[in-house]
C-alpha atoms as one frame of an Amber mdcrd trajectory, in Angstrom:
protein
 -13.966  -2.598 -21.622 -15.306  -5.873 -23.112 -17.210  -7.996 -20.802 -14.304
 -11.252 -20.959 -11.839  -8.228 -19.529 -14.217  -7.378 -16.971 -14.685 -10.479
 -15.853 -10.911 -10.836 -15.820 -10.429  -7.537 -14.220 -13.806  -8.310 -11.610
 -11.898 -11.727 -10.508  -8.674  -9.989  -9.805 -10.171  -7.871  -7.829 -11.898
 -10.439  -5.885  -8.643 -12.031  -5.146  -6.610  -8.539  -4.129  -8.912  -7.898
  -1.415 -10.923 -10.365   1.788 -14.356  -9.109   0.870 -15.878  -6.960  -2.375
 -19.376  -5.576  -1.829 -20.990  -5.677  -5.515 -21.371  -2.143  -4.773 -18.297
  -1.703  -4.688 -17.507  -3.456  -8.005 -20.812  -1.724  -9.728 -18.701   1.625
  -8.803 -15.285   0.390  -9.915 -16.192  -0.632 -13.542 -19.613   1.517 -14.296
 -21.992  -0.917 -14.352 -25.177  -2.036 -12.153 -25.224  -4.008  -9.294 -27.523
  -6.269 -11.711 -24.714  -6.989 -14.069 -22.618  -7.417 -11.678 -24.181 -10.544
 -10.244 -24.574 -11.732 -13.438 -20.966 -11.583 -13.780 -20.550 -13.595 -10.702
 -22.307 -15.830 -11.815 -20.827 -16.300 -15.177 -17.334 -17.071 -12.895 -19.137
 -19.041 -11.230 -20.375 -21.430 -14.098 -16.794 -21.017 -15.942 -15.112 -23.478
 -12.190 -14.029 -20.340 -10.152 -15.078 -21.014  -6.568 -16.419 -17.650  -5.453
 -18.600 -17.309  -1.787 -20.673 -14.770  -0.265 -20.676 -13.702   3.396 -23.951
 -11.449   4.338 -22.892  -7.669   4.866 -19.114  -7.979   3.540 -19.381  -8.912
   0.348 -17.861 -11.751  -2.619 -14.863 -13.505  -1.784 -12.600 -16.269  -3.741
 -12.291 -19.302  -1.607  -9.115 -19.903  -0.435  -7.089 -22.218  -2.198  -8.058
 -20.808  -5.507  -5.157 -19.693  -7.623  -5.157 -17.218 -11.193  -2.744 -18.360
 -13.460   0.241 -15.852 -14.221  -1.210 -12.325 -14.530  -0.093 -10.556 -18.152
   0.149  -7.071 -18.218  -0.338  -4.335 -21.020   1.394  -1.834 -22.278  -0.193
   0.903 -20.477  -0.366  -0.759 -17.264   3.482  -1.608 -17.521   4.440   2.184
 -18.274   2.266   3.162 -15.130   4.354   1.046 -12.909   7.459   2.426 -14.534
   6.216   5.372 -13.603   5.394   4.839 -10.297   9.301   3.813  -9.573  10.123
   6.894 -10.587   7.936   8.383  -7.793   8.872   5.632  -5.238  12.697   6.205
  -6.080  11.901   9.993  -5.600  10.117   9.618  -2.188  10.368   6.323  -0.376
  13.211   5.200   1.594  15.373   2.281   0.863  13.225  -0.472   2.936  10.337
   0.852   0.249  12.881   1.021  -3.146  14.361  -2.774  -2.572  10.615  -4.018
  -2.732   9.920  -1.845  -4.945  12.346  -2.828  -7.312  11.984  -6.967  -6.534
   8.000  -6.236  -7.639   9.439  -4.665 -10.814  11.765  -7.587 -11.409   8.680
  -9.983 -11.156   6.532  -7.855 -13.513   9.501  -7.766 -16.671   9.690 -10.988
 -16.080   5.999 -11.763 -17.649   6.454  -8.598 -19.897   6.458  -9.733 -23.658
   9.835  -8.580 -25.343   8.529  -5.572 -27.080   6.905  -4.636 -23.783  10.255
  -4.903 -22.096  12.259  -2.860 -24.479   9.258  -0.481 -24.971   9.945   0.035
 -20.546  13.903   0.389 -21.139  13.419   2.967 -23.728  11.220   4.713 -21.677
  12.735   4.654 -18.547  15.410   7.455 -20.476  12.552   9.204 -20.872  11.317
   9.575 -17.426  12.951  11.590 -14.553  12.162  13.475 -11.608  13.445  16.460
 -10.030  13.151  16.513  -6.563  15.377  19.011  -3.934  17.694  17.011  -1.850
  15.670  17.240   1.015  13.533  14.392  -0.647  16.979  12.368  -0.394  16.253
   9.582   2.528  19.348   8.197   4.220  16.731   5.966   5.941  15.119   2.229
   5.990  12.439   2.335   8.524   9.396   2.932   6.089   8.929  -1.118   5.469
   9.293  -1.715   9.718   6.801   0.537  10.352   4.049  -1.111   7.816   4.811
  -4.162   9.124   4.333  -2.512  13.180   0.965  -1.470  11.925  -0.238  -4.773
  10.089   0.700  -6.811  12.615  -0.119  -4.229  15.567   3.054  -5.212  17.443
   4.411  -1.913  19.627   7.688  -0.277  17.928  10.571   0.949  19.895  11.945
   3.962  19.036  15.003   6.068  19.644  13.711   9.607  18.594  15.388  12.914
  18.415  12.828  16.053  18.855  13.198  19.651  17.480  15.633  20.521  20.623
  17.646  17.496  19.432  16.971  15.644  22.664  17.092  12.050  22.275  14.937
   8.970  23.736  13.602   5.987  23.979   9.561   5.810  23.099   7.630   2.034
  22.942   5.008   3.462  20.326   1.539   1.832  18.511   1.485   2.921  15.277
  -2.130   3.657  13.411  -0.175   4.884  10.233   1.982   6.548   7.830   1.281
   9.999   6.076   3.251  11.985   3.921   2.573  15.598   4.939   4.730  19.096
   4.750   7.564  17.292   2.559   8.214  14.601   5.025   7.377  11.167   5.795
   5.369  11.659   9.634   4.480   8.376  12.122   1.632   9.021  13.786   1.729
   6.585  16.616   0.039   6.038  20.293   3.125   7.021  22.752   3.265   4.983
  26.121   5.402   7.386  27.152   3.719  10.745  26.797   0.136   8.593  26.679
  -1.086  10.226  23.407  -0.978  10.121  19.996   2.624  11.390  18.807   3.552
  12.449  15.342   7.036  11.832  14.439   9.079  13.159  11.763  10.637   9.852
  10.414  13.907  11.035   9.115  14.114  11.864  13.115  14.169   8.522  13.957
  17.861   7.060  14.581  16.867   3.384  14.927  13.789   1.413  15.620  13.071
  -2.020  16.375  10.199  -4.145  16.173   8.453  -5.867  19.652   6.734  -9.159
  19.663   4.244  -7.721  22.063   0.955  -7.156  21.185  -0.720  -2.960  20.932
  -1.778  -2.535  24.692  -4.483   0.193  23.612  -7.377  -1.623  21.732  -9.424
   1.630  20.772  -7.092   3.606  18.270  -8.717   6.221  16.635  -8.600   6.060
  12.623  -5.958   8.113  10.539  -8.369   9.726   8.814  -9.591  11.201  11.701
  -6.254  12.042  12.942  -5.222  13.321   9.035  -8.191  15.967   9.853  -6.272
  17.347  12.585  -2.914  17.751  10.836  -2.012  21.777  11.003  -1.407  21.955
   6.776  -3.314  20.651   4.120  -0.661  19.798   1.887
């Protein structure tokens, strides 16, 4: 990579996240933590307003816009890609984003880009048992439950095919044993849960606040899980 793309590529970073540690950036595109505030600083001398707050790391002040982002050819086919995987095994919350992102990004594609993506699109397919098939649209809810750490209420049916009503905090989504699982702080049972999504019969979203302020991370929680796969 040329150092005018990784100054491109450093400043959309910048912008896709709060805070970048140069550390962080040194990792992401091989290079020292030396070049890396020289490339700062070359952004900062070419107008872009970029900050730094002690122990978090480079930010773009807020305000600050790129102008429309172009794509290449490889990076185009790897999204293509992807919504072949996200078609395979999201639900259909997940797909109709998925597909208005996909709309946005052919829509700065050049032409031969575009029919270079409809070609290949023939030329992509996955085969997935029908078990993968989800009838469901609660994938999109529950990100927003955990961004927003607003309680969910469920109406859950368990292995005995008992159904109920749960008020749950959810700390995240894994996909685990061929299934979509929440893994969610239960008021009712007043521990952490894991639910088999395609369980789920209908959710809806609270405007009240979590109630428990010390949830563990998933990670720690994905350590626990009984498979590995």
């Amino acid at each position: 990579m040329n150092r005018i793309d990784r100054l491109f590529a450093i400043l959309t970073c910048l912008q896709s996240k709060k805070y970048v540690p140069a550390e962080q950036l040194s990792e992401k595109f091989q290079i020292s933590v030396r070049t890396v505030y020289r490339d700062v600083k070359a952004l900062c001398e070419a107008g872009i307003p970029i900050s730094f707050e002690q122990y978090k790391g480079y930010f773009v002040v807020q305000g600050y816009f790129l102008p429309p982002i172009s794509f290449t050819s490889d990076e185009a086919n790897a999204l293509l890609l992807i919504e072949t995987i996200v078609g395979a095994f999201a639900d259909k919350s997940i797909k109709l984003h998925y597909s208005s992102v996909m709309n946005k990004v052919q829509a700065v594609l050049k032409t031969s880009q575009k029919e270079n993506i409809a070609g290949l699109s023939n030329n992509i397919k996955l085969q997935v048992p029908e078990c993968f098939r989800y009838d469901f649209d609660y994938l999109s809810l529950i990100q927003q439950s955990i961004v927003s750490k607003k309680i969910l209420e469920i109406e859950y049916k368990n292995n005995l095919q008992e159904t109920n009503k749960r008020l749950v905090e959810p700390i995240g989504l894994i996909f685990y044993a061929l299934n979509w699982h929440l893994i969610a702080w239960c008021h009712l049972r007043n521990e952490y849960h894991d639910f088999k999504v395609p369980r789920i019969i209908r959710l809806r979203l609270e405007e009240t606040p979590f109630k428990k302020s010390d949830h563990i991370e998933l990670n720690d929680y994905l350590s626990r899980l009984p498979v590995t796969y």
